[in-house]
N, C-alpha and C positions, 0 to 999 in steps of 0.2 A: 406546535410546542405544547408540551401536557400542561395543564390547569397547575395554579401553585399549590393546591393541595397534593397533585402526584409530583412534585419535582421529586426524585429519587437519587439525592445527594450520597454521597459513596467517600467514606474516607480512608486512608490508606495506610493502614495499620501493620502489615507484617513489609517487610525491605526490610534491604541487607547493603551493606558501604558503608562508608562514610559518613554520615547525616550531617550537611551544614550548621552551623549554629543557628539560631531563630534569628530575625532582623528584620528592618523595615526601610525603604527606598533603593533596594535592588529592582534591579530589573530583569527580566527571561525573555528568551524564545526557542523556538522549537525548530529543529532539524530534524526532520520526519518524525521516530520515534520518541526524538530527547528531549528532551528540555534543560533547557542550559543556563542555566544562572550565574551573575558576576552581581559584585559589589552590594552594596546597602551596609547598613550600618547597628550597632549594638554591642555600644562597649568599646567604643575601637569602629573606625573604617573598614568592610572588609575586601579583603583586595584579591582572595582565590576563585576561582571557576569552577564551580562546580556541573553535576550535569547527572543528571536522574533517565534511569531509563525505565519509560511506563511500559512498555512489552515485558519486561522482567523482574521491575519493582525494585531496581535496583544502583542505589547512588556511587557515583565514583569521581575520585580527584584526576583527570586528567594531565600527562606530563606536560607542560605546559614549557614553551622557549621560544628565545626571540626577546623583540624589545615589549617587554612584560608592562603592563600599565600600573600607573599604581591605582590603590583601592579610591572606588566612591562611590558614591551616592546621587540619588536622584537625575541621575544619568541618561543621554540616550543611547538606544538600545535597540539597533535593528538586525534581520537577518538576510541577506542575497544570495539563495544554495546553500553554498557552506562555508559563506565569507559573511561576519558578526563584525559590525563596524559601533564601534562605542565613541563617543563626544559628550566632551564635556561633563559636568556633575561636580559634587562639592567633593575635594580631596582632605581634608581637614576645616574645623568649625571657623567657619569665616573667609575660607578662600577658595574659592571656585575654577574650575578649568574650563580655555574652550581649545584643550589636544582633542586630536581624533588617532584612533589605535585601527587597525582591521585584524581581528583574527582568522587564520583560515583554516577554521575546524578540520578538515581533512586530514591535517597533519598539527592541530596543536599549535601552531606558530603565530607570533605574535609580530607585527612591524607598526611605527608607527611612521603616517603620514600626514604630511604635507600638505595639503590643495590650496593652487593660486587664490591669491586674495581676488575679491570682487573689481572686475573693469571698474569700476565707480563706487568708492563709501568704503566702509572697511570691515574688514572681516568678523562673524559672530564677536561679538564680548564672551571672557568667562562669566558660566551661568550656573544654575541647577534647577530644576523641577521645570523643564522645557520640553517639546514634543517632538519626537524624530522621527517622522516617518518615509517607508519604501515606498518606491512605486515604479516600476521598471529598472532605469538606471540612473534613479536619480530619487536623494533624501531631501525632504523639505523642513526643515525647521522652526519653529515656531514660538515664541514667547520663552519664558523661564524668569530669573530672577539673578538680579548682578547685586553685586556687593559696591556701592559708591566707595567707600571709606578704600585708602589706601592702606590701613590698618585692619590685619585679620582680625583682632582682639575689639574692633569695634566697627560693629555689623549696620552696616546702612543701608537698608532693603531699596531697590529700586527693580518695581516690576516691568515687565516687556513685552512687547507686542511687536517687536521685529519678524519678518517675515526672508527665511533666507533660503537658496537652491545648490544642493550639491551635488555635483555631477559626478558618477561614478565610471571607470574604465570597466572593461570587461574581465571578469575572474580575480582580478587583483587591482587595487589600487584608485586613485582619485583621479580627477579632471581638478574641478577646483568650483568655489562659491561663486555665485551671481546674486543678487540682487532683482528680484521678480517685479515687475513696476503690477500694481495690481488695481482693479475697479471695486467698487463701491465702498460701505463702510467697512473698515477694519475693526475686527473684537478689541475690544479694552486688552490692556494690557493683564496678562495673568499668565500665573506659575501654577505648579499641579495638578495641571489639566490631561485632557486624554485627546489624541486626533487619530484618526482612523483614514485610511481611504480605501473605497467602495467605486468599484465600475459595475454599471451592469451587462451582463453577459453576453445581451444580443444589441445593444443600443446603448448611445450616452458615453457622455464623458466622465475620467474620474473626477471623482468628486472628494475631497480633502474635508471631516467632520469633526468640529473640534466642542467640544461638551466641558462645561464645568470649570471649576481649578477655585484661585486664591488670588484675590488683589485685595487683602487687608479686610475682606468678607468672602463667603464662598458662594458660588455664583451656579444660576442651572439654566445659562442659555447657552444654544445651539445654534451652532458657525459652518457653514458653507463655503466651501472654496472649488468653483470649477478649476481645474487644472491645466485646461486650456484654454479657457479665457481672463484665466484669474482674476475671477470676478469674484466676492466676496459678499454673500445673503447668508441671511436669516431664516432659513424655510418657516411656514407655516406647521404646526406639530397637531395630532389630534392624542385624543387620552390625556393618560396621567403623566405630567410630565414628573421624575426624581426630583426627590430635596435637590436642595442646594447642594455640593461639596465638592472635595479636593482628596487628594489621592487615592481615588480611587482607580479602576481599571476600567478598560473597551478592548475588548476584543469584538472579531467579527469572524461569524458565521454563516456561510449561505449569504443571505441579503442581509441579518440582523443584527445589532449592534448589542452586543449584552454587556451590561454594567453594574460592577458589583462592588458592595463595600465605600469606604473611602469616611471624610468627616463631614457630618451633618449637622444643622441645629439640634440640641436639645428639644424633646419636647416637651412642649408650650409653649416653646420662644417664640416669639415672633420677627423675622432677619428682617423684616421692612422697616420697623421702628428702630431696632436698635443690631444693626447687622455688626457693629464690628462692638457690643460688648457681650453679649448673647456668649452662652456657652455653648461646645461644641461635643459631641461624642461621636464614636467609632460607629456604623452600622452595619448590618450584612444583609441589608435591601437589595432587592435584583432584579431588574427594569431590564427589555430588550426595545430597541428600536430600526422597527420593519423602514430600512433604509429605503425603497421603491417607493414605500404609501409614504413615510414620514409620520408613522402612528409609535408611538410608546405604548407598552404592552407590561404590567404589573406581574410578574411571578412572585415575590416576595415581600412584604410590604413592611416599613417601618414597624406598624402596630403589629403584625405577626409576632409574637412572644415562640419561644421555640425552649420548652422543657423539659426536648428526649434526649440534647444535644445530636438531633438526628440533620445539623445543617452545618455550616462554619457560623463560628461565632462572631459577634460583629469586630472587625478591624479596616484598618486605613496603609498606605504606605506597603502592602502586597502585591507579589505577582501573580498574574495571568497568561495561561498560554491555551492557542488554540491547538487539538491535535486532533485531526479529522474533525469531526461533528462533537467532540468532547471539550469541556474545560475545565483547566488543574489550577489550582489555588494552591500556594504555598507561603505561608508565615505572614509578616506584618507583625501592626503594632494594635495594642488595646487599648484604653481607657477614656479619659476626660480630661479636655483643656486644660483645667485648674488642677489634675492630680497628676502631672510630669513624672514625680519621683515614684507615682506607684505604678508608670507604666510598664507591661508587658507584652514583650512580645511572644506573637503564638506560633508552637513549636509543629503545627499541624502540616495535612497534606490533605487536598478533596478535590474529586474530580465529580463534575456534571456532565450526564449525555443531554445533549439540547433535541435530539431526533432521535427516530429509529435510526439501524443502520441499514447503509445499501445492502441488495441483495450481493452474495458474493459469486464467484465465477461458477460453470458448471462442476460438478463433480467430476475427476479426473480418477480414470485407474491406474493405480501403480502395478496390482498384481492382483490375478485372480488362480484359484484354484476350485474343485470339486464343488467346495460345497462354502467357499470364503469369496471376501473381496477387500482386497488394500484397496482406500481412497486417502484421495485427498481434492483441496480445493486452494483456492490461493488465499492465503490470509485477509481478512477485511482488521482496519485499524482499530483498535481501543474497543474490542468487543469481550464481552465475558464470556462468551462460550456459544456455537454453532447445535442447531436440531437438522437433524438428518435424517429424510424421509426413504421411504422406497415404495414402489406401487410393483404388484406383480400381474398387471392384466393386461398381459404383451399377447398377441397370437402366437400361438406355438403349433406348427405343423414338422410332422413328422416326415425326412427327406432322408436320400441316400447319398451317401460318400464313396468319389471313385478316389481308391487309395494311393494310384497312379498320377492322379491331378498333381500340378506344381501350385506356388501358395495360391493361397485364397485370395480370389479375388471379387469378393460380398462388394455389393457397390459402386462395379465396373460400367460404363455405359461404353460401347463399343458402338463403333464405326462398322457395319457389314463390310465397306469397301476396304478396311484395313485389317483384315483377322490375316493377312500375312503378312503384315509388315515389318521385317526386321528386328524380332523382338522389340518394337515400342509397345508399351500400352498405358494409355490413358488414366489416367484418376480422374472422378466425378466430384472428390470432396474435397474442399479447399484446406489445405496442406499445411497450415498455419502450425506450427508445434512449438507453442512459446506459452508456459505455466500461467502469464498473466492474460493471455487471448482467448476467444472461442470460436470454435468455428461456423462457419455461414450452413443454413440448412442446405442438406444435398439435394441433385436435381430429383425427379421424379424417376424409379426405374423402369426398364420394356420387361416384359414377362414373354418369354418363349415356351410352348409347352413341347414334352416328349423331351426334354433335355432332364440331366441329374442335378437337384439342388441342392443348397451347404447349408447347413449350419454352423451359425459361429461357437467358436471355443478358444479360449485363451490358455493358454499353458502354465502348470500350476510353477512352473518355475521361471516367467516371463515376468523380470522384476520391474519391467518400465511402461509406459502406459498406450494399450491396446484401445479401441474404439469399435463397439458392436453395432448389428442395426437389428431393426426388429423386423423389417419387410425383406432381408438379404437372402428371402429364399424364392426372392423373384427376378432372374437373372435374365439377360438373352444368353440365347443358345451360342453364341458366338465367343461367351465369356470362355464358356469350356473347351469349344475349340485353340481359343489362343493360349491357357492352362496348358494344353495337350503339345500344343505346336510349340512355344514358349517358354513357359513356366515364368510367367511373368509377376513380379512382387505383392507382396502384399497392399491393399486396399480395401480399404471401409465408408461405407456413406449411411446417414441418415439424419433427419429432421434432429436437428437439436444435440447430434453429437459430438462431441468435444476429444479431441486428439492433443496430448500435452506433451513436454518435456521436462527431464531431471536437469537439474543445475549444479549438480555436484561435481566435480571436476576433479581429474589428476593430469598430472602435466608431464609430458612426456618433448622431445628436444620441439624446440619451435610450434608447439602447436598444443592446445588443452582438450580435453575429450569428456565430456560425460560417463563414468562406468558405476558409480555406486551409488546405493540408496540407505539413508537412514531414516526407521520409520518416524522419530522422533527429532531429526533433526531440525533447528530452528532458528539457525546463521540466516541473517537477511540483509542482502545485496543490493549496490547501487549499479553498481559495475567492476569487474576484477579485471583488473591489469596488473596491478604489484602486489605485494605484499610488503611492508616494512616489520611488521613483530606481532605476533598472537598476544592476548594479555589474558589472563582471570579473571581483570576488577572489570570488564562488562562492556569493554568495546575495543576495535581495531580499527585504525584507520589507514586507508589505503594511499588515491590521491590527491587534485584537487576537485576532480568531481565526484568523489566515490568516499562515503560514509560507510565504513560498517558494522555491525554492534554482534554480536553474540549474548545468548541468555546462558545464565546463569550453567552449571555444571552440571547440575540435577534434571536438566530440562534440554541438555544435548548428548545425544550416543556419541558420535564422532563430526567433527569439523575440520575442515579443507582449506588447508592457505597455499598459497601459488608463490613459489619462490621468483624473488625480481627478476624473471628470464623476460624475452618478448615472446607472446602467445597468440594463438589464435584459438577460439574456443566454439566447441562443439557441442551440440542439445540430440539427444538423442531418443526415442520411445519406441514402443512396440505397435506393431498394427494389428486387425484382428487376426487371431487364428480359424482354420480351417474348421468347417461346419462337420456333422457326421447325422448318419440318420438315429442315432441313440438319443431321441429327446424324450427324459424324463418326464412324468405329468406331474402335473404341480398342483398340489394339492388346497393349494390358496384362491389361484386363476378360478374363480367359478362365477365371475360375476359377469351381466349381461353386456351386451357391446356397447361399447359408447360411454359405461362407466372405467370412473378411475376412483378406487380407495388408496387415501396413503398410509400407510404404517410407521409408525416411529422405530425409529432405527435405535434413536438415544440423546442426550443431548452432554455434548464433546465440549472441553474444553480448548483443545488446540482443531489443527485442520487438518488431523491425519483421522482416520477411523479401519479398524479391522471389521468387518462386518461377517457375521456368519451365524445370525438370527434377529429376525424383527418380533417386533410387538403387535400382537393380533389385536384390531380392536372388538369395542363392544358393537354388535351387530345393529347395522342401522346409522355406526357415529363414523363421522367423515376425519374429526381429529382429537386427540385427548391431550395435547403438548399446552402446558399451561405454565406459561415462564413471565417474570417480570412484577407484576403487579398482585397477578393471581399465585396458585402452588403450584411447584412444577409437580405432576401426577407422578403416583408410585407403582414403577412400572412392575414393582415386586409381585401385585396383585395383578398384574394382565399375563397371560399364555406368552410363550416364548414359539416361535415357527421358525425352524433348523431353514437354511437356504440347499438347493438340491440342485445335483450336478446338470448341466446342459439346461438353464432353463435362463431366462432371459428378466430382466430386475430394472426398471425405471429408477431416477434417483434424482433428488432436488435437497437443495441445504439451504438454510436460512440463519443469519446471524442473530444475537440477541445479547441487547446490553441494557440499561438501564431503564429504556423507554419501551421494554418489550421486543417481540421479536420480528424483526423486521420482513421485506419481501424474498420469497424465496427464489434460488436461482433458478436459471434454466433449465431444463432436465434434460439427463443422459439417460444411457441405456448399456449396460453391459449384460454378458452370458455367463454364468456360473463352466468350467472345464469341462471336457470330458478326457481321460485317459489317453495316451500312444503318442498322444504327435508329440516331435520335440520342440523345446523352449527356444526360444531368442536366442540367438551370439549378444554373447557381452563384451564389457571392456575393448568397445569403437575406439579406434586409435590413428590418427591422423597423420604423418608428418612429409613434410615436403623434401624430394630429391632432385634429381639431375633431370629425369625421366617426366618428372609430374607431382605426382603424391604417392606416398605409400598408403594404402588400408589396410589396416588387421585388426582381426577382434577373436577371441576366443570361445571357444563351444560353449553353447549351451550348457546351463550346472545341470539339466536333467533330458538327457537326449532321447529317451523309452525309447531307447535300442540304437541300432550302428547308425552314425551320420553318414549318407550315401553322397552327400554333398551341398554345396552351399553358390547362393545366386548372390551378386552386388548388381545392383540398380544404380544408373545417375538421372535425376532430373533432366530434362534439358530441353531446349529452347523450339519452340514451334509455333505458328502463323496459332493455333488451336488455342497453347496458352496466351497470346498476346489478346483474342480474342475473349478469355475468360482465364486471367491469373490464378484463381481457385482450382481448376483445371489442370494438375500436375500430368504428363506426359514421363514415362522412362524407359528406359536403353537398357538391357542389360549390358555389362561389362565387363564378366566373369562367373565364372559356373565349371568349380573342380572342387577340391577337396582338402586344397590348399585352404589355411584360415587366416590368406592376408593376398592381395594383387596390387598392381599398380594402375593407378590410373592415369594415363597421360594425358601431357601439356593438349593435343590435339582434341580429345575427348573433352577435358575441362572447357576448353573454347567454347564447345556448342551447349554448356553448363545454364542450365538457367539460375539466375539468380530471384528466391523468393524473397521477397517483398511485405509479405501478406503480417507478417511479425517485423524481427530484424534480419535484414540482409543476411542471407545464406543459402550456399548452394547443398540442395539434397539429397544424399544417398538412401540405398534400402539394402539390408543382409537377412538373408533366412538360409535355414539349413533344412535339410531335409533329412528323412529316417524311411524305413520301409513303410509307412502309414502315409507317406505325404509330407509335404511341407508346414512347417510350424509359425510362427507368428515371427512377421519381419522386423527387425529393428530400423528405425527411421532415425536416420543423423543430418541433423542441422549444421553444417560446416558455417559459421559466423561469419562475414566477411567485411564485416564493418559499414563503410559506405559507399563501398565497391560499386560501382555501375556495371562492370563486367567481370566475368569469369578471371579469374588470377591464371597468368602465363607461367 
């Protein structure tokens, strides 16, 4: 964690929606991207749901129905997926609930529930400022504060230290309360405290952490609860331990508990001599503690004065939510014990990164041409913006092209004893094609000499994503024999290359397909099975396991909803295209073996990038990317180097948010084009008949010259893959001029199902022109949890 002099606090100033009113004793949590706020109070109880989304900076009132809660306060406030279960909180001043509601975000609906009363004792008392927490399938409850007096109009505080267990059903609904019999001492009874639970990853039991709150003083000891032996200590703490106080927040991150804000003594007071007349103010202190050591860790300290308004100002009675390695602050209250009537609450909003961010996936090509390159990569969470390298010190040797060869098969490792077998041939690189995987490095190739070698080339109109190598111009001679005998599909291997798929989808009868790309587009998916309605105000939701949010207007080309049919859906990409002996020289590669220079590509906002000139550095310097802390450099003053047709480009990306830029990914490797050969078939199209399947897909958008014909590949099942999954084996299946066959129930049977991602059986289509065959399209047919091939 950086020193508290770099904490680099970030508030959030431009959004669009609705903006809740300001309040204090709400509570939030977060469904991947959102954060979801209900209740607290100001003015009035407030009783709507709101719900922010930090990918797009944008609030919105969700339709809300069902049996609706009404508004409160001081509430608990958990989340299971995308089931938000609320109990208990004050509903008006003086009388408290213990209902429990389950919302199930997916769809907005509200029920409320029931759970059997406790075998023994009775069920929670209505409460408020009590602790709720998750932990598999089951909330534990924790102290709060009841009302004695049978009279709302006259408040008779009695604090709590009951300790109670609710058992949750799966996806929906309750079991009911127990009663935990527990070991050692129990914490004093108190209200406005924080409980946390922490397992650690590879060892230990969880562990239930209950810090601070309000028994008529505010209190800074720290509570232990094994969870499976419900044993109840005090750990031993090292450091500084936080003041004393009460509504404040805990979240956790990684191992650490960070804690921020809430009420503290005034300073000078002293809470030992005189804890309950002492006065009390707001703070915006911010203490973590390393849950493993049990050490307290100071970032921001009471006496820190802060005069840039460069932090959140001190308040109490705020939410916190964790989202990835970040934490977002929203509203609360301000002032002083004794000045009630002048308090305010704060209308603000501020998020902390506590870490770098992980590195994010390889770099993935969507489309290459001449002298460009579409990427992309998979989004990493709550990051401001992605640097994008490329290194240009690949070997480039210069080889010939037989224009006669069927596709390319860069990468092939062949069997001597099988170069006539039935149109199978082998893949060496593990076949994973799923936008959030990478693939395993490929095996080592054999080098034959006296045979023709390829180079890679991607077709400038191959809009899905190909995979290069850099050694693919060392083949066995055998590859070209089974090309000749064959024409067997496209295949790519090497050290660190990454092979992806589009998720975009159109839906055609019983079956979904992969066909279109937007370079902008930024719909994010839990899972699509239905649709029920597209919205404007900044989310859609599908089922009960599947959230999904869309960004704002301005920051989507086009978005894809799936009418409620039943679907089966299909991932689809390019593989490399055919080598040629036309390799440019490259006028950057001049550096000795063994090194690698990386050049700045730029530094991106989202995770798409057009590429088609790097940043030359200054001679001698290995990086000039200065983001975070330091200036980002002005690439105005560095040289601009144009990318050049057939020449082969390393690439690696790195996230960066607040704590700087974090580790960069793995590295790929694509080929700039060369001319002639044709593009990909597009628009993969799936759907099941009498027969088996139908396939159809449509020519290539740029065929450079007549299609003389097109090959379908199916994966399928052999002693070879069982022995090594990554290992694709395929059949061809068809080879005419037709741009659709069938593939039958018989053929399916012997289908392997890939694993390596989500279950799916894989196809391959290339077409061919007078130059050779052009880059294959790879279709991921989905098949759920299929163990075998569909009949």
């Amino acid at each position: 964690m950086a020193a508290p002099s770099l904490l680099n606090w970030r508030r959030v100033s431009s959004f669009t929606g609705p903006v809740p009113r300001a309040r204090h004793g709400h509570r939030a949590v977060a469904i991947r991207e959102l954060m979801i706020i209900f209740g607290g109070g100001n003015e009035g109880i407030a009783d709507e749901l709101h719900v922010y989304n930090t990918a797009t900076n944008q609030w919105f009132l969700p339709a809300v129905r069902g049996d609706i809660p009404p508004g409160c306060a001081a509430h608990g406030f958990v989340c299971d997926g995308t089931r938000i279960l609320v109990f208990g909180g004050m509903v008006e001043y003086g009388r408290y609930s213990n209902e429990l509601y389950e919302l199930q975000a997916s769809r907005w609906l509200w029920k409320k529930v029931k759970p059997h009363p406790p075998p023994s004792g009775l069920p929670p008392c209505p409460r408020l400022g009590h602790s709720f927490s998750l932990y598999g399938n089951k909330c534990y409850l924790f102290g709060g504060l009841a009302n004695e007096s049978e009279d709302s109009n006259n408040n008779v505080p009695r604090y709590l230290n009951d300790f109670y267990e609710l058992e949750l059903q799966h996806g929906s609904g309750v079991v009911g309360w127990s009663i935990p019999v527990t070991k050692g001492v129990v914490p004093s009874p108190r209200e406005s405290h924080t409980a946390v639970i922490y397992c650690k990853k590879d060892s230990g039991s969880p562990k239930m952490y209950v810090f601070g709150g309000m028994c008529g003083a505010r209190l800074d000891d720290l509570w232990q609860l094994d969870l499976e032996t419900m044993s109840w200590s005090k750990p031993e703490t090292k450091g500084t331990v936080p003041l004393p106080r009460s509504l404040h927040t805990a979240s956790v991150i990684g191992n650490k508990m960070y804690i921020f804000g809430g009420w503290v003594p005034h300073k000078g007071e002293n809470t030992e001599t005189s804890p309950h007349d002492c006065e009390w103010r707001c703070t915006s202190s911010f203490s973590y503690l390393n849950l493993d050591t049990t050490e307290w860790t100071t970032l921001v300290s009471d006496s820190q004065e802060d005069k840039k308004n460069s932090r959140p100002r001190p308040r109490a009675g705020h939410c916190a939510v964790a989202i990835g390695t970040r934490l977002y602050f929203w509203s609360g209250r301000d002032g002083y014990k004794k000045a009630l009537n002048s308090q305010v609450c704060c209308k603000d909003l501020w998020y902390l990164d506590t870490e770098k961010p992980p590195a994010p996936s390889q770099v993935q090509l969507i489309k290459a041409t001449t002298n460009s390159f579409h990427v992309k990569w998979d989004e990493v969470s709550t990051v401001e913006g992605y640097l994008l390298q490329l290194s240009t010190d690949l070997p480039y040797q210069a080889a010939s092209s037989d224009s006669s060869a069927a596709p390319n098969m860069q990468g092939v490792r062949m069997d001597p004893h099988r170069q006539g077998s039935n149109n199978i041939v082998p893949n060496s690189i593990s076949d994973t094609i799923n936008s959030t995987k990478t693939e395993q490095p490929a095996t080592k190739e054999t080098s034959m000499k006296n045979k023709p070698d390829f180079k890679a080339l991607t077709d400038s109109n191959a809009i899905l994503y190909p995979s290069l190598a850099s050694n693919a111009s060392n083949h066995n001679s055998h590859v070209v024999d089974m090309l000749r005998k064959n024409e067997g599909p496209h295949t790519s291997a090497n050290v660190g290359v990454l092979s992806s798929c589009l998720d975009v989808r159109t839906v055609i009868p019983e079956t979904s397909v992969s066909s279109t790309v937007s370079s902008t587009q930024t719909m994010v998916t839990q899972q699509t099975i239905k649709t029920e309605s597209s919205s404007t105000n900044g989310a859609v939701v599908k089922d009960e396991t599947s959230l999904t949010t869309f960004s704002t207007k301005s920051e989507v080309d086009e978005t894809y909803a799936l009418p409620a049919t039943k679907i089966s859906r299909v991932e689809t990409h390019a593989t490399a295209m055919p080598f040629s002996k036309e390799t440019p020289s490259n006028p950057v590669a001049t550096m000795k073996a063994g090194e690698r220079q990386w050049c700045d590509v730029g530094i991106f906002k989202n995770n798409t990038a057009l590429v088609s000139q790097f940043y030359l550095l200054p001679k001698g310097k290995q990086s000039i990317s200065k983001v975070g802390n330091a200036d980002v450099p002005d690439y105005s003053l560095l040289k601009k180097q144009d990318l050049v047709p057939g020449t082969g480009y390393r690439f690696r990306v790195a996230a960066i948010n607040g704590c700087g830029i974090g580790p960069f990914s793995k590295i790929s490797e694509f080929k700039t084009c060369i001319p002639g050969f044709p593009g990909a078939p597009s628009a993969v199209r799936i759907s099941k008949n009498v027969e088996g399947i139908h396939l159809s897909w449509e020519p290539p958008t740029s065929p450079s010259g007549n299609i003389l014909e097109y090959s379908a590949y199916l994966a399928i099942r052999t002693a070879q893959i069982q022995d090594n999954p990554s290992q694709l084996v395929f059949m061809r299946i068809y080879c005419g001029l037709k741009t659709s066959c069938t593939v039958t129930a018989g053929q399916l049977a012997n289908a392997h199902i890939d694993y390596t991602s989500r279950p799916a059986i894989v196809f391959r289509i290339s077409a061919k022109n007078e130059k050779g065959y052009g880059p294959a399209t790879q279709v991921r047919w989905l098949q759920g949890n299929n163990k075998k091939a569909p009949n």
